[in-house]
Each structure stands twice: as structure tokens, then as C-alpha cells.
C-alpha positions in Angstrom: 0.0 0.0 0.0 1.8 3.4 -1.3 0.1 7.1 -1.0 -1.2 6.9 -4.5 -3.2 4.1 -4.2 -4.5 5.5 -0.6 -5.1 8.8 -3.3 -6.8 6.7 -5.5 -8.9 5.2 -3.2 -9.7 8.4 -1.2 -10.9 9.8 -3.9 -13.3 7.0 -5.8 -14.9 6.4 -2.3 -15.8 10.2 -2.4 -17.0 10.5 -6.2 -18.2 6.8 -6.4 -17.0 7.3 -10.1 -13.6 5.8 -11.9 -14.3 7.8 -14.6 -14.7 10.9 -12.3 -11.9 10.1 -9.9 -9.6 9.8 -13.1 -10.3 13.2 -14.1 -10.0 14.7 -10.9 -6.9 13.4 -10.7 -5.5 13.6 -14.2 -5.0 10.0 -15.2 -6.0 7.6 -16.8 -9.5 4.9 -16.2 -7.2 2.1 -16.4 -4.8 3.5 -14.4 -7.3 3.7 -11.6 -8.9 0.2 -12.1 -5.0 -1.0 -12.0 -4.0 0.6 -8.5 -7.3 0.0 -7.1 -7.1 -4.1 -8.0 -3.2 -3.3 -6.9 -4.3 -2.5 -3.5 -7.6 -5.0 -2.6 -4.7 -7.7 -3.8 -2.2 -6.1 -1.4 -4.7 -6.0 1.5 -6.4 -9.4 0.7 -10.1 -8.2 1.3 -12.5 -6.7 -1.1 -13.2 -2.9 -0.3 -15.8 -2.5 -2.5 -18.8 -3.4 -4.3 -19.3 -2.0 -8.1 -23.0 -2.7 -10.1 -24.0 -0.7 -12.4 -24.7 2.8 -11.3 -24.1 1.6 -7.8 -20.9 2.0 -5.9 -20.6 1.0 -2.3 -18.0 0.5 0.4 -17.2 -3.1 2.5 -16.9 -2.3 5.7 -13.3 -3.2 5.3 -13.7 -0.3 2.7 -15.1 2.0 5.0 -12.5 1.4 7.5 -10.1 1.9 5.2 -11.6 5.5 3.6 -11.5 6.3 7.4 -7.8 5.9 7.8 -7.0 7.2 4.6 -8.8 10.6 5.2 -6.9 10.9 8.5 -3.4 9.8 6.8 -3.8 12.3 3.1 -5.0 14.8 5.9 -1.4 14.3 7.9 0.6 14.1 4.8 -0.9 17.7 3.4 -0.2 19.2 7.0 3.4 17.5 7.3 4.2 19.2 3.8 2.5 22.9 5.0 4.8 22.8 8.5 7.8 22.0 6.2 7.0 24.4 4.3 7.3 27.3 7.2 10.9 26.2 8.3 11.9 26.9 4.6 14.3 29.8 4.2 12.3 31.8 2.2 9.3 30.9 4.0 7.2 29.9 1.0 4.2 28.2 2.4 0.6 28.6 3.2 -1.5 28.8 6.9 -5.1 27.6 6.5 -7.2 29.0 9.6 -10.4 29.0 10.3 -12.9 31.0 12.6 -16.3 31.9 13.8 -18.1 34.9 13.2 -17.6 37.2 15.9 -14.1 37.4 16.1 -13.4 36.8 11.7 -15.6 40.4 11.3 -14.5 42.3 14.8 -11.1 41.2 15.7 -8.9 39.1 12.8 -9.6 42.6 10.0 -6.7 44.5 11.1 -4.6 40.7 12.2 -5.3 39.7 8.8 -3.7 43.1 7.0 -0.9 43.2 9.3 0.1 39.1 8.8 -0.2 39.7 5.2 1.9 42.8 4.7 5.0 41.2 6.8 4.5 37.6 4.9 3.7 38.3 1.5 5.2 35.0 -0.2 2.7 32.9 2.7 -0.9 32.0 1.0 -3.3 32.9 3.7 -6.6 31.4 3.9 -9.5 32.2 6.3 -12.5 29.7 7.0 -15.4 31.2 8.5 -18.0 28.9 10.2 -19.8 27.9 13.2 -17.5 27.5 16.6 -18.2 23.5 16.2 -17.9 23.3 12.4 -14.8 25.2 13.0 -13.6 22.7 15.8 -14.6 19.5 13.7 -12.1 21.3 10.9 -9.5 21.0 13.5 -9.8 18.2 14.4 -9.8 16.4 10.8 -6.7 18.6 10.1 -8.2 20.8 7.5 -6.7 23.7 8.8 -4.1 24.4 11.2 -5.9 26.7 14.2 -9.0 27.9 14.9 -10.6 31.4 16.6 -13.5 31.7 18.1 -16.3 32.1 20.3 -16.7 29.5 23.0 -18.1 29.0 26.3 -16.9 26.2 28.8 -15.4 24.1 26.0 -13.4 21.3 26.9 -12.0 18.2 25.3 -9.1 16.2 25.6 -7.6 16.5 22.1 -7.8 20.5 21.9 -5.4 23.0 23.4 -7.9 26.1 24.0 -6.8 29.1 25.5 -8.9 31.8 26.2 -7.8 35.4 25.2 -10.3 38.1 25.8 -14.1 37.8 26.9 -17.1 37.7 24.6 -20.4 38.6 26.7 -23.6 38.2 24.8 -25.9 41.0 25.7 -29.5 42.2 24.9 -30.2 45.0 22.1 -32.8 46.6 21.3 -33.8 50.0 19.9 -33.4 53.5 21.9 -37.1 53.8 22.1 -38.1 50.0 23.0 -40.2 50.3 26.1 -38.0 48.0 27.9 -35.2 50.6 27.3 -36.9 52.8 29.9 -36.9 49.6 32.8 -33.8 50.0 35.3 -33.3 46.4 35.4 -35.0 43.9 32.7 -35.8 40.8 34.3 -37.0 37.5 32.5 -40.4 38.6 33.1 -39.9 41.2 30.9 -38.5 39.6 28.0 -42.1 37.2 28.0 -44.0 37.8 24.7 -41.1 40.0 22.9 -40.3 39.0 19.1 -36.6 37.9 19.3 -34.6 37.8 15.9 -31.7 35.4 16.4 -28.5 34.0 15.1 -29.9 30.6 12.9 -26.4 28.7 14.7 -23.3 28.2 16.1 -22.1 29.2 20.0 -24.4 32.4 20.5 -27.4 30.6 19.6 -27.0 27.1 21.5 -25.6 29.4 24.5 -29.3 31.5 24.5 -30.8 27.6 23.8 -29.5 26.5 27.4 -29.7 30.3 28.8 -33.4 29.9 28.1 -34.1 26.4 29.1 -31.7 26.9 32.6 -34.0 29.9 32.8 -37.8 28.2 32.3 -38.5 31.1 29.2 -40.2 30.2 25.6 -38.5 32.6 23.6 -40.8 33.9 20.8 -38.9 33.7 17.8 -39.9 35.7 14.8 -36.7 35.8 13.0 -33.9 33.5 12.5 -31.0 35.5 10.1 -27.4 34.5 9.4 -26.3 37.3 9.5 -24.9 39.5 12.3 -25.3 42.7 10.7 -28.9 41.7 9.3 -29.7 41.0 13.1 -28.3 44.4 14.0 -30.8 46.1 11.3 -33.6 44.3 11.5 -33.6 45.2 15.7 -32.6 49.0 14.8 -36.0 49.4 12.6 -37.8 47.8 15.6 -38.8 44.5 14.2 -37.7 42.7 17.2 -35.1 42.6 20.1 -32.2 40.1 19.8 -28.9 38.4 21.7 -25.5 38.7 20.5 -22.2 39.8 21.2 -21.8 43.0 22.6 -18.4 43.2 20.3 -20.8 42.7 17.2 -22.9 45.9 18.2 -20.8 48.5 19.3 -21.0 50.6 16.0 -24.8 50.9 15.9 -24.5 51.8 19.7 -21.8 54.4 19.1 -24.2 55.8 16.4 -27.4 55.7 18.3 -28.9 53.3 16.6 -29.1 50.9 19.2 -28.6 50.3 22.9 -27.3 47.3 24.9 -28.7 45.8 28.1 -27.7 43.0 30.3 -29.5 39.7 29.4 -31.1 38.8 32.8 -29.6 35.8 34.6 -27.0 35.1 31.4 -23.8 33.7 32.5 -20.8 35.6 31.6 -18.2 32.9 31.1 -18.3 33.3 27.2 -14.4 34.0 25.2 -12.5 34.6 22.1 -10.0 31.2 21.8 -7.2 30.1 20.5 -8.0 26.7 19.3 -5.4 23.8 18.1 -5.1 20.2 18.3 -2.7 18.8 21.1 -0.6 16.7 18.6 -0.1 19.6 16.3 3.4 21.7 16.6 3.2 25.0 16.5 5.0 26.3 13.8 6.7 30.0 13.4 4.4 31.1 11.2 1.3 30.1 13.2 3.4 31.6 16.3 3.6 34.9 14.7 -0.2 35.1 13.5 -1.7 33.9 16.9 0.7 36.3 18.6 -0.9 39.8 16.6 -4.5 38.2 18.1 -5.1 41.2 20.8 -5.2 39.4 24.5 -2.4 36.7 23.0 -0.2 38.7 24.4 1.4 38.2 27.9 -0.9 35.3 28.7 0.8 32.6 30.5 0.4 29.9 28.3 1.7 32.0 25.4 
């Protein structure tokens, strides 16, 4: 078993398709059939079942697609970390983060990174915290940012670099802008517009369960900044991150409140994969994050 048959193989069980997985490669249909008859010899089990317009895996097939992801995966980052120790420093840093801190605090990271390190290809994911983490974790990029409360897990280094409270905005004339104190009471029977997913929303999920509240949800947006409009015309009130709302609130447009009861035990992380060396590169981007500096474990 070589690295182009475990290729080969990576890629049919993903198109289901020689002829496809010979073009995406750029070879040849017999070349394919040849490595993949190559490698079920090799291994001595049959991987995988072909009728016409069917293609399915054995569940030694499966298996295998399982350790063959994880190996390409490994092989693609040993080649990127190689890459940074190169004298010219010709390489590329794959990160990926979650909303709040890609639009309010990697903008001016992102322009400072790139100016010093123009040869490096940059590339930024931008996804839910737990898509975000999954990426990690299957090695599809090399660190992660983002917006997490509590997180823990055994695989994942996670340090925690600056605080990211959720709070509760509404517009300037909202009736409830005029109470000293919003309780949950007062929060019964108001149209909320929230974030569809990710850490914000399943963090007002358990807020509102801990809290015995049926939130009545007129909206659901993916966007931040369509949240932030659609509360400043006064369709609704919403939850987000304070960070995410402190231009409308300089400009009047909207105000922030304390959401009643809400725990404030929510950050901005660093997030990488325990196994993973840090590399120069990745040193010097995570160190332009503002809070990375002079924490302890940095």
C-alpha cells in the first residue's frame, strides 16, 4: 500500500466514479482500475462493491476511507509545516474562525500578517464554533478562533484570550429601554430575531431552558449585521455579542442591556489540536491576536 493508491482510493470512495476520480486526478481509467485491483490484492479483502450505477463500500472499505482521510490529511499538513521552516518561507496557513471574532477582531490581524508575509498563502474559513472545531480536528486547517463558552475536550489545546459577553439589544425607544433592570419577566412575549447557529445561539438555547423562558422567535437570520438592522427598525429585540454591536451603539442606533440571569463565562480562543506543533508562522499570526499577548500559556 503506497500514497497513490491510498489517493486513488480516497478519492473514488468520495466521487463513487472511476471515470470521475480519473479526471479529478489527471489519469488515466485504467490506471485507476489498475492501482485500485493493486491495493484490494495487497490487502487481501474486497473494499468495494461496483453494479452498475451503484458503488458502495465493504466495511473493510469503510474502514479503510476512514484511515486514509486521516493519513492524506497528515501528509498535506506535514508538507505545510515543512514548508514554514523553509528559508524563504514559502508556504501557506489555513485557519479558520467563527463569526464574531473573523468580522470584529482578525480585520486589522489579517492586514498586518499579510503585509510582513507576502510570499505565505493565507486562507481564512469562517463557520460555526463546532464546524470550526470539527475542521481542526480532521486537520483541514491548522488553528482555529472563536467564540466559545466552557469548551473542553481532551484532544484541543484552548486558551482563552479576551471575553465575549452576549448581551441584549434593542432600539433606543423600546419600552423595555426605559426599565432600570430587565428581568426574564420582561422579556415574556417579545419577538426575538436570532443567530440561525453556532455558540451564541445554542448558548441562549440553554440560557433559556436553565431559565424556564419560551422565547418567541420571529426571526432566524445568518447574518450578524442583518440582526443588527432588523432590531434598529424595531422588528424585534435580539442576543449577540456586545463586540458585534458597538458601531450601531456608538451611532445611536441601538442600545445594549444585560440579558437577565446570562452567565458571563463566554471568550474569544485560541483553538489547536494537542498533537499539532506549533510552527513559526502560526506563532507569529496567533501572537498579533489582541489578549495573545502576555498570557501565561503563550
Amino acid at each position: 500500500m503506497n500514497l497513490h493508491q491510498m489517493e486513488i482510493f480516497h478519492k473514488l470512495a468520495i466521487t463513487k466514479s472511476v471515470t470521475i476520480t480519473a479526471n479529478e486526478l489527471g489519469i488515466k481509467q485504467p490506471t485507476v482500475s489498475f492501482h485500485l485491483k493493486k491495493l484490494e490484492e495487497e490487502i487481501g479483502v474486497q473494499l468495494y462493491n461496483k453494479r452498475p450505477n451503484i458503488f458502495t463500500l465493504t466495511p473493510a472499505g469503510k474502514m479503510l476511507q476512514t484511515y486514509t482521510a486521516e493519513i492524506l490529511s497528515l501528509v498535506q499538513e506535514t508538507e505545510r509545516v515543512m514548508k514554514d521552516y523553509q528559508t524563504y518561507r514559502r508556504g501557506e496557513l489555513l485557519i479558520g474562525a467563527s463569526h464574531i471574532p473573523a468580522n470584529y477582531i482578525l480585520p486589522p490581524v489579517l492586514s498586518i500578517f499579510t503585509e510582513k508575509n507576502q510570499n505565505i498563502h493565507l486562507s481564512l474559513t469562517v463557520q460555526s464554533t463546532p464546524i470550526t472545531v470539527q475542521m481542526i480536528k480532521e486537520r483541514k486547517i491548522d488553528f482555529g478562533i472563536v467564540s466559545e463558552q466552557n469548551m473542553h475536550d481532551d484532544t484541543l489545546e484552548i486558551h482563552r484570550v479576551t471575553d465575549d459577553d452576549l448581551v441584549l439589544i434593542l432600539s433606543p425607544d423600546h419600552p423595555l429601554n426605559t426599565e432600570k433592570a430587565i428581568t426574564i419577566d420582561d422579556l415574556q412575549g417579545e419577538k426575538f430575531i436570532l443567530h440561525k447557529q453556532g455558540s451564541t445561539r445554542e448558548m441562549i438555547n440553554r440560557w433559556s431552558q436553565d431559565e424556564n423562558i419560551k422565547l418567541l422567535i420571529k426571526m432566524e437570520l445568518s447574518s450578524i449585521e442583518a440582526i443588527c438592522t432588523m432590531v434598529k427598525m424595531k422588528s424585534g429585540i435580539s442576543i449577540i455579542s456586545k463586540r458585534a454591536v458597538n458601531t450601531f451603539i456608538e451611532h445611536g442606533h441601538l442600545v445594549a442591556r444585560p440579558v437577565p440571569k446570562m452567565p458571563v463565562n463566554r471568550y474569544i480562543s485560541v483553538i489547536y489540536r494537542k498533537d499539532r506543533p506549533i510552527t513559526p508562522l502560526m506563532r507569529q499570526f496567533i501572537s498579533l491576536v489582541p489578549g495573545v499577548q502576555g498570557n501565561k500559556w503563550w
